[in-house]
VEXDREN-2710 file (C-alpha; in Angstrom, 1 decimal):
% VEXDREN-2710
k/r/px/py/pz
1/UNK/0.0/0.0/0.0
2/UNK/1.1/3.7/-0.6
3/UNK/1.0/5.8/2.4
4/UNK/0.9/9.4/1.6
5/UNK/2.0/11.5/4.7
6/UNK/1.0/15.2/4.8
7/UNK/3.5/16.8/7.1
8/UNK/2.3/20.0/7.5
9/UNK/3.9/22.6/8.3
10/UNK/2.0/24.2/11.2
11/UNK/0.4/27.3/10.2
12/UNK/-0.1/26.1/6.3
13/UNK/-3.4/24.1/6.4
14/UNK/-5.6/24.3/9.4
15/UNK/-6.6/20.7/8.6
16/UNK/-8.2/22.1/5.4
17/UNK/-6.0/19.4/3.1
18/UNK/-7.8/16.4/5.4
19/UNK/-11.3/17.9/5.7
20/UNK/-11.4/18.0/2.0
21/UNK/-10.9/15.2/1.4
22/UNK/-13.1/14.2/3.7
23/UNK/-15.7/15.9/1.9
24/UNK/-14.5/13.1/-1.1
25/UNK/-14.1/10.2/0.9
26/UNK/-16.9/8.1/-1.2
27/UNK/-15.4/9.1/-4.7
28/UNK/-11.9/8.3/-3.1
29/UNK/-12.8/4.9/-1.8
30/UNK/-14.1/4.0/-5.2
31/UNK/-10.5/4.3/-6.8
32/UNK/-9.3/2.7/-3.5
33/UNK/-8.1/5.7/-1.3
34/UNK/-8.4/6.0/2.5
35/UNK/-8.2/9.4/4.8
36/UNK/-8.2/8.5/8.1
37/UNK/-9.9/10.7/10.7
38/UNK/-7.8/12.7/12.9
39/UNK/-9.1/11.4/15.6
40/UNK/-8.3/8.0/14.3
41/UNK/-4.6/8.8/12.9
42/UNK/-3.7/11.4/15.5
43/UNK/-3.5/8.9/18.4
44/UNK/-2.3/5.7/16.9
45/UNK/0.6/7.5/15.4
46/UNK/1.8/9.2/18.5
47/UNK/1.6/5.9/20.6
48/UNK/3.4/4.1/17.5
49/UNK/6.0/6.9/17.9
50/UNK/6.5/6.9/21.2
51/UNK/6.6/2.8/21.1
52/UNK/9.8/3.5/19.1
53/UNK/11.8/4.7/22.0
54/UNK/12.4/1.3/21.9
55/UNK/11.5/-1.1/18.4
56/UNK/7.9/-1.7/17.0
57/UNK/7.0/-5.3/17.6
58/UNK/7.4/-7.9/14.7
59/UNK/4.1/-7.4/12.6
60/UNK/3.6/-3.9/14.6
61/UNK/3.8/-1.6/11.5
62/UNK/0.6/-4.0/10.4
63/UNK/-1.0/-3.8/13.3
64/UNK/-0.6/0.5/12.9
65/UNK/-2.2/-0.1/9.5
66/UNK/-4.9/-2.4/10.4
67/UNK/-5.8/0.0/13.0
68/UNK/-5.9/3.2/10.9
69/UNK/-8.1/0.9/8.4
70/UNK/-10.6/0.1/11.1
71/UNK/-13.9/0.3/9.7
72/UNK/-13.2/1.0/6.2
73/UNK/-15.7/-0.8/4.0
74/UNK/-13.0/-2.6/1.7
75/UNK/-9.7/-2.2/3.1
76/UNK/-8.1/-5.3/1.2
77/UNK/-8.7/-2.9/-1.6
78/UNK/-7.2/-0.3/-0.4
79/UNK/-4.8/1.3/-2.6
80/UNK/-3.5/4.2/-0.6
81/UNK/-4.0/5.9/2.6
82/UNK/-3.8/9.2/3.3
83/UNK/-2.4/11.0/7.1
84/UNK/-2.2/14.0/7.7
85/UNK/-0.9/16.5/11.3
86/UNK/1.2/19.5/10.8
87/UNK/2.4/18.1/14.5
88/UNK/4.0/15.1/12.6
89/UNK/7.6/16.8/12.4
90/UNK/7.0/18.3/16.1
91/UNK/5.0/20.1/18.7
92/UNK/4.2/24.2/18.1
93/UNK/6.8/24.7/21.2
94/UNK/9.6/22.8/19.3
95/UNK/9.4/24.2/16.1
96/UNK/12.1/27.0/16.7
97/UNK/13.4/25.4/19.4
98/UNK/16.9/24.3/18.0
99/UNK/18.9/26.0/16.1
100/UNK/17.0/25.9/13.1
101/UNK/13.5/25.0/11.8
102/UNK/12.3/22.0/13.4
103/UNK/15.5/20.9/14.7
104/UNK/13.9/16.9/14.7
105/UNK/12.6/16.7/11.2
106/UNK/14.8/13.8/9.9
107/UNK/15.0/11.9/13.5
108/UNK/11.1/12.4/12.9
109/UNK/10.8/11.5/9.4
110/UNK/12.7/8.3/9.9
111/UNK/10.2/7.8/12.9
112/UNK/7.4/7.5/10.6
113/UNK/8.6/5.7/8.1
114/UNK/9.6/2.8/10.0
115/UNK/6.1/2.9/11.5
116/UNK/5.4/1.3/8.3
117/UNK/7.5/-1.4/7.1
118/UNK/7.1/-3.1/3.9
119/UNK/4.6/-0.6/2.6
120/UNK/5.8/2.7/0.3
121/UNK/6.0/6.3/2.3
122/UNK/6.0/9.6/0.7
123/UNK/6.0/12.7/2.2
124/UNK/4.2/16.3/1.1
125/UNK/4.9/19.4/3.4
126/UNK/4.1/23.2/2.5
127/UNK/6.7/25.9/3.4
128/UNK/6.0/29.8/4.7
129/UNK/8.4/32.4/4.2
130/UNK/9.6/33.3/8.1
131/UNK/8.6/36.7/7.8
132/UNK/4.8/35.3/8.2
133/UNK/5.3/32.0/9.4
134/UNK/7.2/32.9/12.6
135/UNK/4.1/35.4/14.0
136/UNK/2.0/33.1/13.0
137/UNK/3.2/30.7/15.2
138/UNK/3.4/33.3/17.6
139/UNK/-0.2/34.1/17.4
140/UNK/-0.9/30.3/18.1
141/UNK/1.7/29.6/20.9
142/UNK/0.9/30.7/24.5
143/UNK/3.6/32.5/25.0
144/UNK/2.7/35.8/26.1
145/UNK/4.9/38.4/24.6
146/UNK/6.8/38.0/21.0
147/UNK/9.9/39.6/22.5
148/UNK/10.3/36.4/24.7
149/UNK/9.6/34.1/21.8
150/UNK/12.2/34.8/19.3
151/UNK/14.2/35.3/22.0
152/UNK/17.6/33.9/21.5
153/UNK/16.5/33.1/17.9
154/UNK/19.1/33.3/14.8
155/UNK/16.6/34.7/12.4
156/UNK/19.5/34.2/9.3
157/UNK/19.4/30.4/9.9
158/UNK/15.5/30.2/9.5
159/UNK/15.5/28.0/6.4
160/UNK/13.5/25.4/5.0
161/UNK/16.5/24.0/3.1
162/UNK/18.1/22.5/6.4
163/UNK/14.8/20.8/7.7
164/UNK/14.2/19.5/4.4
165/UNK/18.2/18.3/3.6
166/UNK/17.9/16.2/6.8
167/UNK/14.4/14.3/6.1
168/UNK/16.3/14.0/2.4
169/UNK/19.5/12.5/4.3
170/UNK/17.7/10.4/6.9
171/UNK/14.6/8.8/4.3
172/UNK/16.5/9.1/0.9
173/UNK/14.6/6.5/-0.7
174/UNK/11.4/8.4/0.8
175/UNK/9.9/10.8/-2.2
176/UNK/9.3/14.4/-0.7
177/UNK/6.6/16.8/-2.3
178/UNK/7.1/20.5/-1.8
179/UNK/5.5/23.8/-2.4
180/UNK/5.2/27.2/-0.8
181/UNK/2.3/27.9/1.3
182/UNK/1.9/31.7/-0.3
183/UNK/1.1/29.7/-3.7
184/UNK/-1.8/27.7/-2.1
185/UNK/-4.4/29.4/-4.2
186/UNK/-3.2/28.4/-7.4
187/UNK/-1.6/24.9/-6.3
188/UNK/-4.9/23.8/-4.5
189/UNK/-6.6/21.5/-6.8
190/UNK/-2.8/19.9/-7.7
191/UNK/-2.3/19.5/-4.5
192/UNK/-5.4/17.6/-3.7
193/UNK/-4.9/15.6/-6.3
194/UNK/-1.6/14.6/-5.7
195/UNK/-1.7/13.5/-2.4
196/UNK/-4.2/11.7/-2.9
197/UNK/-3.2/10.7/-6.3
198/UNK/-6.2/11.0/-8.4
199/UNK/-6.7/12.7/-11.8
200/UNK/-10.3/13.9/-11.4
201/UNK/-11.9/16.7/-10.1
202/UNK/-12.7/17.0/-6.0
203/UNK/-14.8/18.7/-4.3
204/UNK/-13.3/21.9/-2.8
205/UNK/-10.7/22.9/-5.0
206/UNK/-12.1/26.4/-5.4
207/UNK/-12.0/26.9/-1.6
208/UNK/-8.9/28.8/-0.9
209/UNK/-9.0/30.8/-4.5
210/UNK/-12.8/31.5/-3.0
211/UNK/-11.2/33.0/0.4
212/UNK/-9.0/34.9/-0.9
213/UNK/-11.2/36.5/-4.0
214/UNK/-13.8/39.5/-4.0
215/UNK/-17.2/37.8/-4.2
216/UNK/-17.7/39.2/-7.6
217/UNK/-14.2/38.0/-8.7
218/UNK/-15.0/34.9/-8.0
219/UNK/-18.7/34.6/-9.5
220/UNK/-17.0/35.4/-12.8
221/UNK/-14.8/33.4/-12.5
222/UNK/-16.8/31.0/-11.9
223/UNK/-19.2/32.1/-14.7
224/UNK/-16.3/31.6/-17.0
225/UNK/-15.2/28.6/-16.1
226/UNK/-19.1/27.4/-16.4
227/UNK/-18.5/28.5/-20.2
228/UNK/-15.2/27.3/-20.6
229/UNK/-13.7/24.8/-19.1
230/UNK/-10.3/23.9/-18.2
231/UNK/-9.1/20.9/-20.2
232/UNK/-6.7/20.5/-17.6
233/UNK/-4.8/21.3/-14.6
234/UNK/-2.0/23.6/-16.5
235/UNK/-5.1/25.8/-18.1
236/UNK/-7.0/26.0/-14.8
237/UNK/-3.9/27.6/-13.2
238/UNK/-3.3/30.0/-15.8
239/UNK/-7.4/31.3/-15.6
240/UNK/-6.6/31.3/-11.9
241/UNK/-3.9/33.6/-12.3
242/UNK/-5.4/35.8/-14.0
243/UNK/-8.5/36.2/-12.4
244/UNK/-6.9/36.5/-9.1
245/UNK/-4.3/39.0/-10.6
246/UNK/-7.5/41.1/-11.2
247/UNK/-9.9/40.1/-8.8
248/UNK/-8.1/39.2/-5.3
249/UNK/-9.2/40.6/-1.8
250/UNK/-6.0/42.5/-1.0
251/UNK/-7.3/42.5/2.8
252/UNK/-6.7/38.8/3.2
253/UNK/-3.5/38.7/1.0
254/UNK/-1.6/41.1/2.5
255/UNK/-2.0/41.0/6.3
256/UNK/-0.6/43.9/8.4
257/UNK/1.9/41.9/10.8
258/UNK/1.3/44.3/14.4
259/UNK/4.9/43.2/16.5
260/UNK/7.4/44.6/18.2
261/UNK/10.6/44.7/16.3
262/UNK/9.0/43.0/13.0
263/UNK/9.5/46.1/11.1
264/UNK/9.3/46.3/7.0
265/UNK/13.2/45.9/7.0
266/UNK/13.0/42.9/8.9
267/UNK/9.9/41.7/6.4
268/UNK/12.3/42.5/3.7
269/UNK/15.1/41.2/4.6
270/UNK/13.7/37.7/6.1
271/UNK/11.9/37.7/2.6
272/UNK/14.9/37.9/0.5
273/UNK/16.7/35.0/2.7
274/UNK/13.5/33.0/1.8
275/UNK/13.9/33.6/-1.6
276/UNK/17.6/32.5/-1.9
277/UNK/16.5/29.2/-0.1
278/UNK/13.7/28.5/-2.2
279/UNK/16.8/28.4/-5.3
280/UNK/18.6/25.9/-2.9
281/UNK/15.7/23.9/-2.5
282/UNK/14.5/24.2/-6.5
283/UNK/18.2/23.2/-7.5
284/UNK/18.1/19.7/-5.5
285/UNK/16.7/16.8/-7.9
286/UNK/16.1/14.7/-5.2
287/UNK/12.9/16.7/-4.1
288/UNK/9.4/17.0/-6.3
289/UNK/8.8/20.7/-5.9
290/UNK/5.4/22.1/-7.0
291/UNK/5.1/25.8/-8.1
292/UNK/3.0/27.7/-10.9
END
């Protein structure tokens, strides 16, 4: 079986990757894909981790999948499965707490892939440029003040490059999906698709492009779309592009960030290390990265 391992990051998906397809699950079963509930994956896989402080049993990594298949009609069809936590790499308190972003990525990714011997892992995770991602996870932490939270933080060495170079260097075999987080909107539908690795259409691919739209942008788009369909995947970006190039909400692109000491030069300049690292990242073969 192919397991398909969403890995987050936190503050890139509120859950809206597994909900959706959720909102699928019949027309996935019937080409013999599984998304397990959260409430179902979330606790099996944090006992399985934790089980590896020492080994999994013989027939454990099984057992893990037997259990995450609980209750499916036709699991011995069951072509690929689905998981998906943004708490899979780590916890929101241990995110910057090493030296760089997530600090345990490949001792985690190694984790999980053992917890499923003899079937084939890959893993898809979304990246944020730092200058958003780390006030986000402010915002969501309970720390009280953001002066305490990045204190002691290297914001130069913030880079997705190192996280991902270690899951690369401790599941080489594993394949890795990548894309940035600030291309959701015209990624969604690909995105969807490939994880769950289906070629037609799903239910709730227009949601994010919908968010971040003016209500009349998006009825004509919609209108137009009604008149002309996409043939494919390619074409439906390239109408999405332009549509939202003339019809997006700039009120829910560009967010003000509010915080002491995350002035525009910092913005800037945090931006520009993010675009250097998203070359370093684009230049490695060894990692499928998606972008319009």
């Amino acid at each position: 079986m192919d397991i398909a391992i969403h890995l987050g990051a936190h503050c890139t998906d509120d859950d809206l990757l597994l909900k959706t397809l959720a909102r699928n699950a019949d027309a996935l079963a019937a080409e013999g894909v599984v998304v397990p509930s959260a409430g179902r994956v979330r606790p099996a896989i944090r006992k399985a981790m934790q089980a590896r402080g020492g080994s999994l049993m013989p027939g454990g990594g099984q057992t893990l999948v037997d259990e995450l298949l609980n209750g499916v009609a036709d699991p011995d069809g069951t072509r690929r499965m689905v998981l998906s936590y943004e708490g899979f790499l780590g916890t929101y308190a241990t995110v910057l707490a090493g030296t760089t972003l997530y600090a345990d990525a490949g001792r985690r990714a190694e984790t999980l892939r053992d917890l499923f011997p003899g079937h084939s892992v890959a893993f898809f995770i979304a990246i944020r440029n730092p200058a958003t991602f780390v006030p986000a996870l402010f915002e969501a932490s309970s720390v009280e003040t953001f002066e305490a939270f990045i204190a002691g933080q290297d914001l130069s060495r913030m880079t997705w490059s190192t996280p991902l170079a270690a899951i690369r260097d401790a599941c080489p075999e594993v394949p890795l999906t990548v894309w940035c987080n600030e291309d959701l909107p015209l990624l969604w539908p690909e995105i969807l698709r490939e994880t769950a690795e289906v070629e037609t259409p799903l239910d709730g691919e227009d949601a994010i492009l919908r968010d971040v739209m003016t209500a009349t942008g998006f009825h004509r788009l919609e209108t137009y779309l009604r008149d002309n369909p996409a043939p494919d995947l390619s074409t439906h970006r390239k109408v999405m592009t332009a549509f939202l190039g003339k019809y997006a909400d700039e009120a829910k692109i560009d967010q003000e960030i509010a915080l002491p000491g995350w002035s525009e030069e910092m913005i800037a300049g945090l931006s520009a290390l993010y675009e250097a690292d998203l070359e370093r990242i684009r230049a490695r073969d060894d990692i499928a990265f998606i972008q319009p």
